[in-house]
N, C-alpha and C positions, 0 to 999 in steps of 0.2 A: 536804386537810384533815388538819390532825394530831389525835389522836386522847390524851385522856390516858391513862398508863401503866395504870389502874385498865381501860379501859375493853376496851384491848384483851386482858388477862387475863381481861375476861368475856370477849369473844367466843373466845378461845381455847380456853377447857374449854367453850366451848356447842360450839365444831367438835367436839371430842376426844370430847366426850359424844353426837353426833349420828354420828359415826364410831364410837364403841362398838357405839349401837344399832344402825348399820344392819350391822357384823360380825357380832352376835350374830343379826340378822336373818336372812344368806344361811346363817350355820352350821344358824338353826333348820329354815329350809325345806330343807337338808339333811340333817337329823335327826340334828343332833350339840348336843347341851347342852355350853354350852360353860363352864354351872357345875359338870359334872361330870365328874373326871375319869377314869372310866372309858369313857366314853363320848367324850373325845377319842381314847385310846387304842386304843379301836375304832376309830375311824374312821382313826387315822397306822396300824394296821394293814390298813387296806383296803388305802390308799393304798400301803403296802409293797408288799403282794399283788398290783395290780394292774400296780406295777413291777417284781415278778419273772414275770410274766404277758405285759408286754409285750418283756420282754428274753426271755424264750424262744421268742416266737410269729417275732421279730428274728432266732433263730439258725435256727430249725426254717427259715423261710424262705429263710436263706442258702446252709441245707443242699441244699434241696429245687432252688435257682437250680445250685448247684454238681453234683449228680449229674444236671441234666439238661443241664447244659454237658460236662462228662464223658461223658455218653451220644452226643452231637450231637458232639463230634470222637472218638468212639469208631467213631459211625458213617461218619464222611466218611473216617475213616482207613482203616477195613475196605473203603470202597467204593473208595478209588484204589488200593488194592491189588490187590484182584480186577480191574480196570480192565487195571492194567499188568499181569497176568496170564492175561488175557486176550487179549491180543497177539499 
């Protein structure tokens, strides 16, 4: 069914106004007003924080996998030494 020009400019801002609501929606049960903008700015500073939080917990762990790799051929090295030293 074709549909005339007028008709589907309504349903278009009824979608774009139904997509507003329900954005403003998930921001509010986030507790971000999304008329104000201090309170965006708080919340893109969470959202910072919580990816300089995730990038550090990232390295502390890589750290943590690396010195205990380094400890595990520190020890298998020490142990074939004494081994062939024991000979």
């Amino acid at each position: 069914m074709a549909q005339a020009p007028g008709e589907i400019m309504t349903h278009s801002s009824e979608v774009v106004d139904a997509a507003d609501l329900a954005v403003k929606k998930v921001f509010y049960l986030l507790g971000v007003d999304v008329d104000n903008a201090a309170s965006i700015e708080s919340f893109r500073e969470d959202l910072r924080f919580g990816r300089r939080l995730r990038k550090l917990a990232n390295s502390g762990v890589a750290g943590i996998v690396g010195l205990l790799a380094l400890g595990l051929v520190t020890a298998l090295y020490s142990g074939i030494l004494n081994s062939l030293k024991g000979r």
